[in-house]
C-alpha positions in Angstrom: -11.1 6.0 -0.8 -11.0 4.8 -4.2 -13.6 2.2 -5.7 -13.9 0.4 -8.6 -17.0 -1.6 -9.8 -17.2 -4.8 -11.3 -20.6 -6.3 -12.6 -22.7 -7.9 -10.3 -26.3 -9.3 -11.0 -29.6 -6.5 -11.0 -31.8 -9.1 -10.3 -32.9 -8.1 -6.7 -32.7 -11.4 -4.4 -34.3 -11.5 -1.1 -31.0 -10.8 0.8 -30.8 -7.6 -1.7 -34.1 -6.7 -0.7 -33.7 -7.4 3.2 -30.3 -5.2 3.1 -32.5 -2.6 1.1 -34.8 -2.7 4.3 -32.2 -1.9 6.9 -30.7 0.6 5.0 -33.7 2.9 4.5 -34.5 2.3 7.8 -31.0 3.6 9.0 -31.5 6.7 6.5 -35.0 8.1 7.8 -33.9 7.4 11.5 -31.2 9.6 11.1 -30.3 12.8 13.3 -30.0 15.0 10.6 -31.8 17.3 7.8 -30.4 15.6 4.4 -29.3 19.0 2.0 -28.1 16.8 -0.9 -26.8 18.7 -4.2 -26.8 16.5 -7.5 -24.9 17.7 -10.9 -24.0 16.0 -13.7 -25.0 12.0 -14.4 -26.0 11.3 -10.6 -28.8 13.1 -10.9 -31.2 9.9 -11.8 -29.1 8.0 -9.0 -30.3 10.4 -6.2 -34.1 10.9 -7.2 -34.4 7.1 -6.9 -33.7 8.0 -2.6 -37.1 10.0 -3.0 -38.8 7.0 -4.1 -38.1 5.6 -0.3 -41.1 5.8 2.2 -40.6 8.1 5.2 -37.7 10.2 3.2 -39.7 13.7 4.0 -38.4 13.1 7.4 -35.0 13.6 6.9 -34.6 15.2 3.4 -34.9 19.1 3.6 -34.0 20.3 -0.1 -32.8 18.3 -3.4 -30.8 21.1 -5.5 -29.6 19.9 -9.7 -27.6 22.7 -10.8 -27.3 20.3 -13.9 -25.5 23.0 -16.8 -22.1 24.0 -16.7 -23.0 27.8 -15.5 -25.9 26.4 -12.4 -23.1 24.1 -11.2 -20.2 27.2 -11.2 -22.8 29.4 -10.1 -23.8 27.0 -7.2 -20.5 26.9 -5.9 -19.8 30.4 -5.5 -18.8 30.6 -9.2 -15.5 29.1 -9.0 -14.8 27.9 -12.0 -12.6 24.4 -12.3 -10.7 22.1 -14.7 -13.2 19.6 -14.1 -16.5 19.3 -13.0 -16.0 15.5 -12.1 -13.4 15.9 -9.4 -13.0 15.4 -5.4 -12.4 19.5 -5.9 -15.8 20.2 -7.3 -18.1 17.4 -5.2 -16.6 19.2 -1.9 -17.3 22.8 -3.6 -20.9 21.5 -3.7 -20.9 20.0 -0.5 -19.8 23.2 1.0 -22.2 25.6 -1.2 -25.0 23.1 -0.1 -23.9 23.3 4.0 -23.9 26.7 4.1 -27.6 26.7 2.6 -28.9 24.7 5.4 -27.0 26.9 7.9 -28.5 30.0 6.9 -32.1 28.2 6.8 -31.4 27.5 10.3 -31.8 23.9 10.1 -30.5 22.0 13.5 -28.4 19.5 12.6 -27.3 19.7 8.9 -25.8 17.1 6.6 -24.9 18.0 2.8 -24.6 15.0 0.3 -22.9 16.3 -3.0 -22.3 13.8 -5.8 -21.0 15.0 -9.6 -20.9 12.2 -11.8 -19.9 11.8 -15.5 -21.7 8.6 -16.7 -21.5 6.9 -20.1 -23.4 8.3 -22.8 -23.7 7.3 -26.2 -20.7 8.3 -28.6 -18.2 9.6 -25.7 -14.8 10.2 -26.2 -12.1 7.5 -26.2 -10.3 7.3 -22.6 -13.1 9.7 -21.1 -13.1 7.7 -17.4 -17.2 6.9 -16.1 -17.0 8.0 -12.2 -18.7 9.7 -9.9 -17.3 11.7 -6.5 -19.1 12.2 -3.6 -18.6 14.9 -0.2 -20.4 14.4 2.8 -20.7 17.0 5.5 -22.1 17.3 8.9 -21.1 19.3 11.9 -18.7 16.4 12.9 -17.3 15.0 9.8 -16.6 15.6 6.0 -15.2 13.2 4.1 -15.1 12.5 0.2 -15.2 9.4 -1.6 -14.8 8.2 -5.7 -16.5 5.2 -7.6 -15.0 4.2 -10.7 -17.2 2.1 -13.4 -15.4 -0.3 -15.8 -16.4 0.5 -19.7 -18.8 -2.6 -19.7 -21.0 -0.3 -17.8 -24.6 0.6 -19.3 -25.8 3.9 -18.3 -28.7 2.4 -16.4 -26.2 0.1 -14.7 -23.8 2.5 -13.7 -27.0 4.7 -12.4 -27.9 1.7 -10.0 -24.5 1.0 -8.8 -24.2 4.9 -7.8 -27.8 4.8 -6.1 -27.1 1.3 -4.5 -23.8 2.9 -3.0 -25.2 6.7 -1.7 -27.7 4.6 0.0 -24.7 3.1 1.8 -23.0 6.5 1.6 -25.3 8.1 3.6 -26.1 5.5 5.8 -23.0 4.6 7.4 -21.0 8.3 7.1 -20.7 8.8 10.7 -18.0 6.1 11.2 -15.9 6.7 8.3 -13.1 6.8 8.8 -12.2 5.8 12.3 -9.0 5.7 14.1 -8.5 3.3 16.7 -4.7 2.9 19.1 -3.3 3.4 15.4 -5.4 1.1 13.6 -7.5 2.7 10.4 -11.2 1.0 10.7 -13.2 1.5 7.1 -16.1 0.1 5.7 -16.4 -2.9 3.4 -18.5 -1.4 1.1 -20.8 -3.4 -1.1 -19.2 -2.5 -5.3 -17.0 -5.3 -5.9 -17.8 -8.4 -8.0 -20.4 -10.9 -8.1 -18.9 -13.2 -10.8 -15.2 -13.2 -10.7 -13.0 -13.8 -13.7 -9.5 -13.2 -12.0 -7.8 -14.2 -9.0 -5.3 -13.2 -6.9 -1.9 -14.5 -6.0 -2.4 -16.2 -2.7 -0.8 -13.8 -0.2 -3.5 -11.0 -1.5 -6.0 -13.0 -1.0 -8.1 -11.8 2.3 -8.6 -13.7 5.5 -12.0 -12.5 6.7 -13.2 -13.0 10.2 -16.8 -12.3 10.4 -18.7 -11.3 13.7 -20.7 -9.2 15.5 -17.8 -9.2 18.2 -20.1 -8.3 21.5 -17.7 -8.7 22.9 -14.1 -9.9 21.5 -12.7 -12.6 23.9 -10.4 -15.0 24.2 -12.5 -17.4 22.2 -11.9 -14.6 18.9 -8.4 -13.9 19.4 -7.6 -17.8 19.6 -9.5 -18.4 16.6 -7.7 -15.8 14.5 -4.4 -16.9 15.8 -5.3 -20.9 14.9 -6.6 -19.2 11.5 -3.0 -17.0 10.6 -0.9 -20.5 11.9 -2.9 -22.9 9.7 -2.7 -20.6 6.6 0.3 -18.8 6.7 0.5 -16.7 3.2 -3.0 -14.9 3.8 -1.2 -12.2 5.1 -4.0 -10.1 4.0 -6.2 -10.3 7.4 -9.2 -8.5 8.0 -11.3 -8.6 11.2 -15.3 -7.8 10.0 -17.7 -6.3 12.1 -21.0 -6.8 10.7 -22.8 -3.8 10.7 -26.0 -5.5 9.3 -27.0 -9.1 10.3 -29.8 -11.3 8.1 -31.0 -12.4 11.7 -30.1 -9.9 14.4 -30.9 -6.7 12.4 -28.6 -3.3 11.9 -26.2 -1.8 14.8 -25.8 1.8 14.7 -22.6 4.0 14.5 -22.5 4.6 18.5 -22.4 0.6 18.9 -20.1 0.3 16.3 -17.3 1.9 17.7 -18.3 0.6 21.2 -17.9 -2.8 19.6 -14.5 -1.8 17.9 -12.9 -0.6 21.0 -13.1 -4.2 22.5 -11.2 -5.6 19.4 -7.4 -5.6 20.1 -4.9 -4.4 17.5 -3.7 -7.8 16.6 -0.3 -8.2 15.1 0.9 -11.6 13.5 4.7 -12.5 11.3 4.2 -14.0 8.2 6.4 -16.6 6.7 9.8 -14.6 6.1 8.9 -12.7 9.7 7.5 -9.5 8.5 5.1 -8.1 11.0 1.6 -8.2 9.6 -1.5 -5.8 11.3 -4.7 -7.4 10.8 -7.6 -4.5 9.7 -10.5 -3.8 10.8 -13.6 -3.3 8.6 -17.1 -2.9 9.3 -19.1 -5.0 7.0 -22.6 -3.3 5.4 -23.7 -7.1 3.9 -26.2 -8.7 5.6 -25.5 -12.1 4.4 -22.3 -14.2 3.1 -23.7 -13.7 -0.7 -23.6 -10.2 -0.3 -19.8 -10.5 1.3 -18.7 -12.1 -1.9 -19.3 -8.8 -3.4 -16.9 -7.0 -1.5 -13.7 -9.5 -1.0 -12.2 -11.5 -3.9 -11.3 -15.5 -3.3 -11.9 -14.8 0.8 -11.3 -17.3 3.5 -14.4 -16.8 5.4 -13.0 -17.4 9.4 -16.8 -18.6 10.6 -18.0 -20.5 13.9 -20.0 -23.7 13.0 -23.1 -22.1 14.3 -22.9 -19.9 11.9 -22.2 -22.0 9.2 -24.8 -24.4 10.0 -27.0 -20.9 8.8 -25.1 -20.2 6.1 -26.7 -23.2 4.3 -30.4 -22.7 5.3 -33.0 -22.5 2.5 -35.0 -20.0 4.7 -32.6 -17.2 3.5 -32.2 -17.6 -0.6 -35.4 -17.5 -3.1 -32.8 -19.4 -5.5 -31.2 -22.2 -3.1 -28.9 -23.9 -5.5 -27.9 -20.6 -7.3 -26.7 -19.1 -3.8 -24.7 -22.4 -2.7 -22.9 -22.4 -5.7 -21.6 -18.9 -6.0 -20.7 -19.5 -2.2 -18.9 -22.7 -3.7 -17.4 -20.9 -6.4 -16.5 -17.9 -4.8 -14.9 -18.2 -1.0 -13.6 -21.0 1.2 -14.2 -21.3 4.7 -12.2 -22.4 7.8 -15.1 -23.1 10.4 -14.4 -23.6 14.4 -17.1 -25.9 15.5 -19.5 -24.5 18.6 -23.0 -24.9 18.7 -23.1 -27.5 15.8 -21.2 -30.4 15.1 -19.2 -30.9 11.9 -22.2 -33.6 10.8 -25.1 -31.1 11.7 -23.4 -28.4 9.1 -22.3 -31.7 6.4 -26.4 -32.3 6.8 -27.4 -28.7 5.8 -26.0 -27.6 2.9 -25.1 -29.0 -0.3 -21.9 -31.3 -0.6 -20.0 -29.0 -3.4 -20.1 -26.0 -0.6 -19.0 -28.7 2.4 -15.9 -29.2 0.6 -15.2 -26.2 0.4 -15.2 -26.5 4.2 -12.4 -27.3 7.1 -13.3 -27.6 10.3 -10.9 -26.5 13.3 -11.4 -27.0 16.9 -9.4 -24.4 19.7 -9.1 -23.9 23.5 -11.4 -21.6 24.4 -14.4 -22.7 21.7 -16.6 -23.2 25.2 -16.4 -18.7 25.6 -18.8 -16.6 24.0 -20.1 -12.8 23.5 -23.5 -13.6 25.0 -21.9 -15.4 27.7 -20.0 -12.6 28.7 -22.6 -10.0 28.0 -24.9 -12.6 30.8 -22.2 -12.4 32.9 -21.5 -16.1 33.4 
């Protein structure tokens, strides 16, 4: 999976702090012994997951062969073209799970990052990345994080802790493979502030849920959504892992929740088939989702919209509702609230940048179901 990284804003918010909260919660609660092995830029990045309360639970050894000859000799000494590369991060990761193997430790993970950061004077075209390896008895997968040149050091050093936090969070459900459909996380690196856009067909169609279960009510919704707006062919079907109200779901109810979700197929305007994707969502709140689509048409029940525009969850109201204004639309299918109750909680600028929708089966839900009624 490759990433790139835009700027967003280091001023922590409370929704920043609140997803902080449920990641380092997921992290400590962990099954596993944490081996992590840090070389190169990333090594600031990783001592910041220290810092966290309750880490000594799960972290067994922090290892920063940091020269040329430590990191070669780490890994065996193999020696490589690069020490920035998917080659050398799963090298590390490797070196580091056979360490915690011969310790004995039950139930291993290894966390390698190499990273080459910006420093002062570098050569022209020299790319600022980082690559990452994961490893645990039932996965290993490896993943890369690019950082545009208007990257400080100290900014590229948050944006690389921000994401191993999610990194090592979330690994055991990436990737997933469902009846043919990929499933992958919407991780949280993209864009706060915007100064492109995309041409309309690339722009996403995001339908946000917790999905427990998918019913009729879902699948009607999405199909009213792909009729009304045609050439969005870019459709994704969210599964929020993290919820500003309900709290985090972990990887076993993830895929419980994904298996209900059918593989949903639509044609778009010159009849091409288009597969929706599914994605599970690590932002606990719709300011945080801006970070991770560009221009998205959030696909939201009225309920949840109603929400959306409550002070309780922003320490800067009017700042919040206008990046939601500036930076999504949203098609909303009224239950729970009426289109008036949502008009009367939130600021008109974001209400425009509403339309409200109404389909057959708005009277099923999850909990419903769940209650068996």
């Amino acid at each position: 999976m490759d990433i790139v990284v835009n700027l967003k804003d280091c001023e922590e918010t409370p929704e920043d702090m609140l997803q902080d909260e449920l990641l380092h919660g997921q992290i400590i609660n962990l099954p596993y012994k944490i081996g992590a092995v840090i070389t190169g830029g990333g090594a600031g990045a990783i001592t910041d997951l220290i810092k966290l309360g309750g880490m000594s639970s799960v972290l067994e050894e922090l290892n920063v062969p940091y020269g040329v000859k430590a990191n070669e000799s780490f890994m065996n000494h193999v020696h490589l073209p690069s020490h920035c590369s998917e080659g050398a991060a799963i090298l590390l990761a490797a070196a580091q799970s056979a360490r915690l193997m011969r310790m004995g430790i039950k139930n291993p993970m290894a966390v390698a990052c190499t990273a080459s950061l910006y420093v002062e004077g570098q050569r022209e075209g020299r790319v600022n990345q980082a690559w990452v390896c994961i490893v645990t008895d039932q996965a290993a997968y490896t993943t890369n994080i690019k950082f545009p040149d208007s990257f400080t050091r100290i900014q590229q050093e948050k944006a690389l802790e921000e994401n191993l936090r999610h990194w090592i969070a979330f690994h055991t459900t990436l990737p997933m493979f469902f009846e043919g459909a990929m499933v992958d996380f919407a991780w949280n690196y993209v864009p706060l502030q915007v100064s492109t856009s995309l041409p309309k067909e690339q722009m996403p169609m995001v339908f946000c849920g917790s999905f427990n279960p998918w019913h009729d009510g879902h699948s009607s919704a999405l199909k009213l959504a792909h009729d009304r707006y045609p050439a969005r062919s870019n459709i994704i079907i969210e599964l929020s892992s993290i919820n500003a109200d309900k709290g985090l779901i972990g990887p076993d109810e993830i895929e419980r929740r994904i298996r209900t979700i059918p593989l949903v197929c639509f044609e778009d305007d010159t009849g091409y088939p288009i597969n929706t994707r599914i994605k599970v969502g690590t932002a606990a709140t719709f300011i945080g989702k801006l970070n991770v689509y560009l221009n998205p048409l959030f696909i939201v029940g009225s309920d949840t919209m109603f929400r959306i525009g409550d002070k309780k969850y922003y320490r800067d109201y009017e700042a919040a509702m206008k990046k939601l204004a500036h930076g999504a639309e949203f098609l909303v299918m009224l239950r729970g609230h009426t289109e008036i109750e949502v008009k009367n909680n939130m600021p008109d600028y974001l209400y425009d940048k509403c339309v409200f929708a109404e389909h057959e089966f708005a009277h099923v839900s999850s909990s419903q179901i769940r209650n068996g009624n």
